[in-house]
C-alpha positions as CSV (number, residue, x, y, z in Angstrom):
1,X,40.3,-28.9,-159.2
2,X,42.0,-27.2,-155.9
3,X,38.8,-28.1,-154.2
4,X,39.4,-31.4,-154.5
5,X,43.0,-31.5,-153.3
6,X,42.2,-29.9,-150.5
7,X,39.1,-32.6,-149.9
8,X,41.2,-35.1,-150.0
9,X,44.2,-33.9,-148.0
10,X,41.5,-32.7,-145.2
11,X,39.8,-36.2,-145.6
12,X,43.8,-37.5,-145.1
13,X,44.5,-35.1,-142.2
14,X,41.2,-36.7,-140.6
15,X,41.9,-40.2,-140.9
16,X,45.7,-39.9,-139.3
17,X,44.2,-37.9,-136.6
18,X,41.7,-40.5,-135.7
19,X,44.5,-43.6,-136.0
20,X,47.0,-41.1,-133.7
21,X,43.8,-40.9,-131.4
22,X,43.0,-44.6,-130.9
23,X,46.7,-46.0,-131.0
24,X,47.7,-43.5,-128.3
25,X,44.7,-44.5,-126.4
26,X,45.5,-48.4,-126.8
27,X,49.3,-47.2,-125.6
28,X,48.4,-45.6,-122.5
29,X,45.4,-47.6,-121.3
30,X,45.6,-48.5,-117.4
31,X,45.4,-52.3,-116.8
32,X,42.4,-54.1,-115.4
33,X,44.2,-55.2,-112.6
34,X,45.5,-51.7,-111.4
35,X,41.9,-50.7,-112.3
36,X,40.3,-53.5,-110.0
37,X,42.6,-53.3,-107.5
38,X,42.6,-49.5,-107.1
39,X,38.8,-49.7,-107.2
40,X,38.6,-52.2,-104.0
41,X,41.3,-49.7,-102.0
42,X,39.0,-46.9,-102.4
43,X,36.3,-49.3,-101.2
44,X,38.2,-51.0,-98.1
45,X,38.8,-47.0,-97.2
46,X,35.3,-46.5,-97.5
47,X,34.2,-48.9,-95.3
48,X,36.2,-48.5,-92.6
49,X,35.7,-44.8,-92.6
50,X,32.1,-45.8,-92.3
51,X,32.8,-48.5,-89.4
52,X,34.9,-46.0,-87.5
53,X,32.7,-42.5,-87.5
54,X,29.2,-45.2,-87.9
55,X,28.1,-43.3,-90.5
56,X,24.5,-44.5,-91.8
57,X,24.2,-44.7,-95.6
């Protein structure tokens, strides 16, 4: 009988962990257009650093 308490309130524990994990996840997700936007920076840096020491890829 105790075995199954604690089956279900593990089983429990397990499913609120999971919601916690995807809600928080869904809360704190970066934006496509910071994403997209930080993504071409790091590009336009690239390339010039490339232009300017005419680095060979």
């Amino acid at each position: 009988m105790l075995a199954k308490i604690w089956k279900k309130v593990c089983i429990a524990i397990l499913i609120f962990a999971c919601l916690f994990n995807v809600v928080s996840k869904l809360v704190h997700r970066v934006s496509f257009n910071k994403e997209v936007l930080s993504s071409a920076q790091y590009m336009y840096k690239q390339y010039k650093y490339e232009n300017e020491k005419n680095v060979i890829k």
